[in-house]
N, C-alpha and C positions, 0 to 999 in steps of 0.2 A: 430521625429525619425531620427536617421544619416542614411542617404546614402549607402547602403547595408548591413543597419541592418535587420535584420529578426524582424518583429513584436512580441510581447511577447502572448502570447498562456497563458492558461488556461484550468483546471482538475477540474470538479464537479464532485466528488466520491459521491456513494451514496452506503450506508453501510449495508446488513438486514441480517439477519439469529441469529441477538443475541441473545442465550439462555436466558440471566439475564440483568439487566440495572444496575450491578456492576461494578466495577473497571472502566479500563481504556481503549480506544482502542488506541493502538500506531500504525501510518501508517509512511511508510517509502517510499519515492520517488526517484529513481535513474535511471541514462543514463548508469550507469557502470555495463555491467555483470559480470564482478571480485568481485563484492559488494554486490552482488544479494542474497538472500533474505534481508540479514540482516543491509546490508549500513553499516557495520564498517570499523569503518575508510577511508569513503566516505566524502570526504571533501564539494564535490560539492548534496551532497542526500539532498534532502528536508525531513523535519520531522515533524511532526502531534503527539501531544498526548491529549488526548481531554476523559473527563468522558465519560464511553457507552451511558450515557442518552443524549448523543448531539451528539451522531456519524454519525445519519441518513443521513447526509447533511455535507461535509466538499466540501473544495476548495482549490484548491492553482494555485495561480496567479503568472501571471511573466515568465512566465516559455520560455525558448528558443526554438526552433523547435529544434525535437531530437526525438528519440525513445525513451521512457521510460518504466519501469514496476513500480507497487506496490507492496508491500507487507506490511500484517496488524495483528496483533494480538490481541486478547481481552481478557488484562490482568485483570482475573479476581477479584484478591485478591492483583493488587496495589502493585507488589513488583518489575514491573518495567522490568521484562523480562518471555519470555516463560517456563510456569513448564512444565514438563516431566515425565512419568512413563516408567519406561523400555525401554526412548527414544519413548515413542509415547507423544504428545504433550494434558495434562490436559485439555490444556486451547485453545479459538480457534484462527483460524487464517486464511486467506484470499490473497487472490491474483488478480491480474486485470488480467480479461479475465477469471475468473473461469476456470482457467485448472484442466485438472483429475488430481486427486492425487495417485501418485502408492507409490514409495520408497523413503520418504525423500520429500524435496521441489521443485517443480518443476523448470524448466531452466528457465532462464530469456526470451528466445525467446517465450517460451509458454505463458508469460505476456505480453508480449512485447506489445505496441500500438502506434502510433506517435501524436506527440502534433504539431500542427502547428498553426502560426500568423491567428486570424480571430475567426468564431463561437468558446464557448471553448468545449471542448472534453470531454464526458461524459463514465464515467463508472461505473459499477455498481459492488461491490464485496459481495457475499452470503460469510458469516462466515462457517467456517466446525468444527466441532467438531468429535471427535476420539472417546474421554473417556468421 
């Protein structure tokens, strides 16, 4: 390691509440609250998309000391982004730190968790479903 680099840290997400072992669950990893829930155009976001039947268990390594959130969806029907009815969300979706849900997706602070150099940093996201 160089001389006041920060060790690199590591995320074992561990994924349950899937209604179906269909589609796809896509997880998104970001330091940026500007980006938050959904990392667009997050240059620096890490990104996960993994069949439901192997979501129980994901990881991502490497990672800098930083605060970060998740955010995850389980695209049921594989078309690659979150359906909607009347703007409530079909399909389900997740966040680290299981914060309540009221209007809309919660702030990145409420996910918020820090990654630091050493043991790696466990978290755990229950799926919610709306509809």
């Amino acid at each position: 390691m160089l001389p006041g680099a920060s060790p690199a840290g590591r995320v074992d997400l561990g994924v349950s509440g899937l209604r179906s072992m269909r589609g796809d669950v896509m997880v998104c990893l970001t330091t940026a609250p500007d980006h938050f829930p959904d990392c667009q155009d997050d240059p620096a976001a890490r990104k996960l998309k993994v069949r439901a039947t192997a979501a129980g268990a994901l990881r991502f390594d490497w990672l800098p000391s930083a605060d970060y959130a998740i955010a995850l969806i389980h695209d049921e029907n594989g078309n690659g982004r979150l359906d909607t009815f009347v703007g409530m969300p079909r399909e389900g979706f997740g966040f680290s730190r299981n914060p309540a849900i009221r209007f809309g997706p919660p702030r990145f602070d409420a996910a918020r968790f820090t990654v630091a150099g050493g043991p790696a940093t466990a978290e755990r996201v229950k799926v919610k479903y709306l509809l």
